[in-house]
KOLLUM-997608 format. One record per residue (C-alpha): residue number from 1; y, x, z; residue in one letter. Coordinates in steps of 0.05 Angstrom, whole numbers, plus 5000, padded with zeros to 4 digits. Last residue first. Example, Ala and Ser with C-alpha at 12.3 -4.5 7.8 and 13.67 -1.06 7.14 Angstrom:
# KOLLUM-997608
PT    n    c2    c1    c3  res
PT    2  4979  5273  5143    S
PT    1  4910  5246  5156    A
***
This chain:
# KOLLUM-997608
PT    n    c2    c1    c3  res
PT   55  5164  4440  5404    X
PT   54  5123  4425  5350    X
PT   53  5181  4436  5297    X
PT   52  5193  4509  5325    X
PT   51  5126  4533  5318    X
PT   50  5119  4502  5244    X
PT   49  5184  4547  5238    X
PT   48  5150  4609  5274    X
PT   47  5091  4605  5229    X
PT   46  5136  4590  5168    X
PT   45  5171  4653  5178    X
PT   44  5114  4707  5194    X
PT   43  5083  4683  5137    X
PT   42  5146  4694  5097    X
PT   41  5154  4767  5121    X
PT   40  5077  4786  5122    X
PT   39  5078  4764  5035    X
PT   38  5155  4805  5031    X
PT   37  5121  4860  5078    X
PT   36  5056  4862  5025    X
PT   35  5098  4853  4965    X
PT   34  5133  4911  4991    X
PT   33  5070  4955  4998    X
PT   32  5039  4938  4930    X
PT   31  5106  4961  4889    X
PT   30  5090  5035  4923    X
PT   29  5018  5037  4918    X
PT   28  5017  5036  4844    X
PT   27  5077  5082  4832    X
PT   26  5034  5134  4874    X
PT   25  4969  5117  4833    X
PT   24  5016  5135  4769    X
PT   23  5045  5201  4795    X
PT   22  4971  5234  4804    X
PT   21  4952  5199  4745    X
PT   20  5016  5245  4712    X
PT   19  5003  5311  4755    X
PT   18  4933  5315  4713    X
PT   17  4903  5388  4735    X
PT   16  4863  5332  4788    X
PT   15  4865  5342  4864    X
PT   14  4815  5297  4898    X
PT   13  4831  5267  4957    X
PT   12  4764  5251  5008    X
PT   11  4766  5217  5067    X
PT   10  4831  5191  5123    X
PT    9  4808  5249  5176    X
PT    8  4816  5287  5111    X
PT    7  4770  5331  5065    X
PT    6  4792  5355  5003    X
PT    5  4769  5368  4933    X
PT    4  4794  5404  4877    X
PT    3  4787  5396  4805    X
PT    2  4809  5437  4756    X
PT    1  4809  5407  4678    X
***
């Protein structure tokens, strides 16, 4: 198994001779980014609604 190693302004990536975990991790952070819009969408919402009702 190669390794390589990295250095970013963000920290380390590793580079693993396994394309598949590689592919995994990346199908990981995709379905958590639109549950975090959808979650920042309806917060968004109900603090402009509560907003609305004061006024």
């Amino acid at each position: 198994m190669a390794q390589t190693t990295h250095e970013t302004t963000l920290g380390r990536i590793e580079i693993v001779d396994r394309p598949e975990e590689i592919i995994e991790t990346s199908r990981k952070k995709r379905s958590i980014l639109p549950l975090a819009l959808l979650i920042g969408a309806l917060v968004t919402f109900l603090v402009l609604r509560s907003r609305a009702r004061k006024n």
